[in-house]
N, C-alpha and C positions, 0 to 999 in steps of 0.2 A: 477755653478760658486761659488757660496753661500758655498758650501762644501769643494771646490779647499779650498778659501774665507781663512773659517776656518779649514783647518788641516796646511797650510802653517804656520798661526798664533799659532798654538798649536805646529807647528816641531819649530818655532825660540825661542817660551817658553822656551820648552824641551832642548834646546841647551843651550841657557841661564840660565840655573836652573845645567845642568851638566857642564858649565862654570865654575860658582859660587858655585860648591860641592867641588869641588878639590882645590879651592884657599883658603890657611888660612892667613888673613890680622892681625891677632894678635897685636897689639901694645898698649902702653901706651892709655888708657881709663879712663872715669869717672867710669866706673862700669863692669861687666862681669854678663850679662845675661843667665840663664840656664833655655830651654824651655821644660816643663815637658812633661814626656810620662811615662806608666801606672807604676804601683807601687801593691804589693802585700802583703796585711796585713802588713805594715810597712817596707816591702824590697823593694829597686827597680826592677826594670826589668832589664835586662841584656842592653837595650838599653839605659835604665834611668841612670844607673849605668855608661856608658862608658861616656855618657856625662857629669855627675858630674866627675867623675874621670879626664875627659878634664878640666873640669872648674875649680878644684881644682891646678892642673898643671899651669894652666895660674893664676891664685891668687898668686901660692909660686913664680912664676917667678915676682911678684912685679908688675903686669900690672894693677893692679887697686886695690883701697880701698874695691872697694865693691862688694859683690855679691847677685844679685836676683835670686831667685827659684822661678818657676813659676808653676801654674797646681792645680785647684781645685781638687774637691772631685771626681769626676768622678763613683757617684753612688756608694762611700764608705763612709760608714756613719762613720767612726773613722779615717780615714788617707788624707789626702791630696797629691798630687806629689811633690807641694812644702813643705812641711812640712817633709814629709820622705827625700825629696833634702837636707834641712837643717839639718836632724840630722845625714843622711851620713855624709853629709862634715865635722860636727861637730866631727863626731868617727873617720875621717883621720885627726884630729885636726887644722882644720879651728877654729879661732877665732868665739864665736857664734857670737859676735857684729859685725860683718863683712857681717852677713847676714840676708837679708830682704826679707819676703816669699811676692808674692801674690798666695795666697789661695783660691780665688773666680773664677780666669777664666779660662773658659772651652775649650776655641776654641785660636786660634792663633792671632785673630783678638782682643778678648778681653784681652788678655796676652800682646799683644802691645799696647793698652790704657791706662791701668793700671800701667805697668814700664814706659813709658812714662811720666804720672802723679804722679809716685815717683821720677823718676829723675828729672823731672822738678821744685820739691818741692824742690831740693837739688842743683838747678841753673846748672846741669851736661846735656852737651848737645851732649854727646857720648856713645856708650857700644861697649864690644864685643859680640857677639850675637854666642853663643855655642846652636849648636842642630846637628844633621842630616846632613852632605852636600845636598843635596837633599832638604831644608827644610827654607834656606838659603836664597834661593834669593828672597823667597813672604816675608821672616824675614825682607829685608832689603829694598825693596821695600816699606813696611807697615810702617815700621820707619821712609824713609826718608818724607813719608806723612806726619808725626804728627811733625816734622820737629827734629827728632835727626837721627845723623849720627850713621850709625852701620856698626862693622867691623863684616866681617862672619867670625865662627872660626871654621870647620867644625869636629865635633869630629873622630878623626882617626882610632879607634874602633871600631866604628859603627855597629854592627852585622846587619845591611840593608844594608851598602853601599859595605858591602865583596861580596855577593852573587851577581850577576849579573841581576839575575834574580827579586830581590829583588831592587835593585838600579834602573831600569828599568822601573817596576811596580809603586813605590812610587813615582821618580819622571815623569810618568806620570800622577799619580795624581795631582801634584803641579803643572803640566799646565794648569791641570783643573782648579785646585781649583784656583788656580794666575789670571785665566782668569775670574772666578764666581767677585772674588776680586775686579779688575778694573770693572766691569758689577754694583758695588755695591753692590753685597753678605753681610754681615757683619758673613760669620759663620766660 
């Protein structure tokens, strides 16, 4: 029963996560959030790059003042995700002042404390929240906890969410992990 239990609760995740992959809620926001993933010697990754390039797209369409980059070091000692986030944007000629790294968190859970804690400094009680379809719905979930509203904007590019196999995969790990989440995880 215990196993029925929990794979029922991990199939309505899973539906709910490829719900919220396909829907982009885009609109007028306090800021546009881009959630980092791996970066290479000062390039991004072909993942990192379709979402900055999404987040870029929604900044020139005037949806928000501001954009955050997210994503420490991740056992690079010279570059960060955020930091390479922000000087892409800056070389498709994004305003630098427009953008604010966090550089320190590692996991998605610390990535949502921290823009949380910046936008609250700044009285903004919305983002649009750019990453992953698939990656979306623990993003917004995690936000409406700390108590900001976030719209999903799912990056259209995504070199994960083309492959099937790939979309699949990842967002069966976000049932996981969504499920470790509400358990109390903090990773």
């Amino acid at each position: 029963m215990v196993v029925l239990t929990l794979s029922f609760v991990e199939w309505s995740l899973y539906r709910a996560i490829r719900e919220q992959a396909v829907k982009d809620e885009a609109r007028a926001a306090d800021a546009i959030v881009v959630f980092g993933a791996a970066q290479y010697n000062g390039t991004p990754s072909p993942v990192l790059k379709a979402r900055l390039d999404h987040a870029f797209d929604l900044e020139e369409q005037g949806l928000a003042p501001l954009v955050i980059t997210t994503g420490g070091m991740g056992g690079d000692p010279k570059f960060s995700e955020a930091g390479v986030g922000r000087d892409y944007l800056v070389q498709m000629g994004m305003a630098e002042e427009k953008i604010i790294l966090d550089e320190r968190s590692e996991t998605t859970f610390e990535s949502i404390q921290a823009v949380a804690h910046l936008l609250r400094q700044r009285h903004a009680k919305n983002c649009i929240a750019v990453s992953d379809g698939f990656h979306l719905y623990r993003i917004k979930q995690m936000f409406k906890a700390v108590g900001i509203t976030a719209y999903g904007s799912p990056d259209p590019e995504s070199p994960i969410e083309t492959i099937a196999f790939g979309r699949a995969l990842y967002s069966l790990r976000e049932a996981l992990s969504t499920s470790l989440w509400y358990l109390g995880y903090k990773g």
